[in-house]
N, C-alpha and C positions, 0 to 999 in steps of 0.2 A: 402438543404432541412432542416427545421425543426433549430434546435439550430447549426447544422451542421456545417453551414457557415458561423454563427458570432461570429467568432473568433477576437477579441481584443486584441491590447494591452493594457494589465492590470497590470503595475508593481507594485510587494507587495501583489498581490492579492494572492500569493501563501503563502506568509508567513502567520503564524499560527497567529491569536491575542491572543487568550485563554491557559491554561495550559491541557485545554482535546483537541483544536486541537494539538499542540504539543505534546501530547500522541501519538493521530492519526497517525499524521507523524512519531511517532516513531517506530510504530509496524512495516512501512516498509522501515527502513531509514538503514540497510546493503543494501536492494536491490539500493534503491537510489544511494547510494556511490558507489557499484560494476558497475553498469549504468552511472559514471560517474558524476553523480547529485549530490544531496545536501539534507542530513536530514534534512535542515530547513528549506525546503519546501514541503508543500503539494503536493504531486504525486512529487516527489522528483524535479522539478524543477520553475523555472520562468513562468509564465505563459506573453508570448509572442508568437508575427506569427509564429517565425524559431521553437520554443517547439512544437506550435502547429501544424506545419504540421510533424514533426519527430514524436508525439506520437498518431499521425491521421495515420501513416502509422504501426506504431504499433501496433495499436489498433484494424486497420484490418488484417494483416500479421499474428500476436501471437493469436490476439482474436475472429475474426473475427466479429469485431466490425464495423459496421461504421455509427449507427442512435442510437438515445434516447431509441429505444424500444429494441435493441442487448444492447447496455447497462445496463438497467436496468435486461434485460434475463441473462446478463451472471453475474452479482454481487451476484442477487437472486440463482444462480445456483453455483456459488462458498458459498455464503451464509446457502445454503442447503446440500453440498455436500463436506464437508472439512473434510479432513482426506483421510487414504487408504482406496478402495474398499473395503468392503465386500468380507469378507474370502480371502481377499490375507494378509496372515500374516506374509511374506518376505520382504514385502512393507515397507517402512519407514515409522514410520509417519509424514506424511506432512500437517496435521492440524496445525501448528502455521505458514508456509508457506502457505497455502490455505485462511486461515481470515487473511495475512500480503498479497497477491495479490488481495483481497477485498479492502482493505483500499486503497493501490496503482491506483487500478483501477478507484474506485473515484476518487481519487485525479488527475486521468491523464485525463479521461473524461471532466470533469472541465476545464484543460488545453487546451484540444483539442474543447473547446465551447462545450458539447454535454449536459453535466449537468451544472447547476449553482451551485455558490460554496455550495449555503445551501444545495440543493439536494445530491449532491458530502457527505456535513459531514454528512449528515441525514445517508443516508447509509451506510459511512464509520463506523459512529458510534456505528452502528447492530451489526458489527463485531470484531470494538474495545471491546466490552461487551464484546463479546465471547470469544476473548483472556483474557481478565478480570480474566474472572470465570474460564479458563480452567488452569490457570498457576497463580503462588502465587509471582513471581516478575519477572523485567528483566531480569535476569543474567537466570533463568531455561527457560523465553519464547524465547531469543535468542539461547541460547543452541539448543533446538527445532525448530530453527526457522532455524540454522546452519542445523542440522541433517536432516530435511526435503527437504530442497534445492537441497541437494548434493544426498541426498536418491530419487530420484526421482519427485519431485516438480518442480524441474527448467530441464535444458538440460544440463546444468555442473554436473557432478556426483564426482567432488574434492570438498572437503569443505575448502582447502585453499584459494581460493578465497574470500571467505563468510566470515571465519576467517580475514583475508587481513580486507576486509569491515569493519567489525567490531572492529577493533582496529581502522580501520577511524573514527568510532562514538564514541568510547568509548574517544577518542582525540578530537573531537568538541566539540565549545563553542556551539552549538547548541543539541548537545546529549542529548536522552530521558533519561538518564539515569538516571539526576536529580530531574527526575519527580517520586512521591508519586505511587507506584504500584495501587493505588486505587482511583486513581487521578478522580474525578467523571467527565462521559463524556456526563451528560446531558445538551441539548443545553442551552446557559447562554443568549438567545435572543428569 
């Protein structure tokens, strides 16, 4: 149905061209690595058949995603809804985790044929911003980004893990780290 089912092989189509999609990818390139994958790619992997049907069963499994229009309902809904609940103040905050499963989520969308890549950065990009503005560099959004995961944002509640992760990125030649915190993520096309 719809972009659903044409799915391609697309090699490189994952990797970033620009230095704001590599931002992109960086806001959620611990989850990439802990998954297995790859901070230098978009939705942390290769966009091929085998990616695509492993993040098609993801995507409905975790998200319950499986059309254009759950897609775009659940980004918009992480988009609007990042951070802990309202008056739960035990809660970790999971706003740098909440806009880092935004960006992911495009980018997996994309993988799985649902979005096209521009639509994937268009709205990755809503939420790049908003890591932007809410943290003043790497080093405090990953911190939070750490804290969130383990605090209730993910289903692992150790942040060794995430840590782990992170010393994966902090060691690629592909880590956002070397990127400008302000690295402007308006589309350059």
């Amino acid at each position: 149905m719809g972009l659903f089912n044409r799915t391609k092989e697309e090699p490189g189509q994952t990797l970033p061209r620009t230095d704001a999609e590599r931002w992109i990818a960086g806001t959620y390139a611990i989850w990439s690595e802990y998954c297995g994958g790859s901070c230098q790619y978009l939705g942390g992997y290769e966009k091929n058949k085998s990616n695509a049907k492993m993040l098609k069963k993801v995507l409905w499994e975790d998200w319950a995603v499986k059309d254009h229009e759950n897609g775009v309902e659940m980004v918009q809904y992480l988009l609007d809804n990042a951070g802990p609940s309202e008056g739960d103040q035990d809660a970790a905050d999971t706003t740098a985790f909440d806009y880092a499963c935004a960006c992911n989520l495009c980018g997996r969308l994309f993988i799985a044929g649902i979005f096209t890549r521009e639509e994937s950065l268009r709205y990755a990009a809503q939420a790049a911003r908003k890591i932007q503005q809410q943290y003043r560099s790497w080093e405090e959004y990953f911190s939070s980004y750490i804290l969130g995961a383990a605090g209730g944002g993910s289903n692992i509640s150790e942040r060794a893990p995430f840590e782990e992760a992170y010393q994966q990125v902090q060691a690629s030649a592909a880590s956002p780290l070397g990127l400008d915190w302000n690295t402007s993520l308006e589309s350059e096309g």
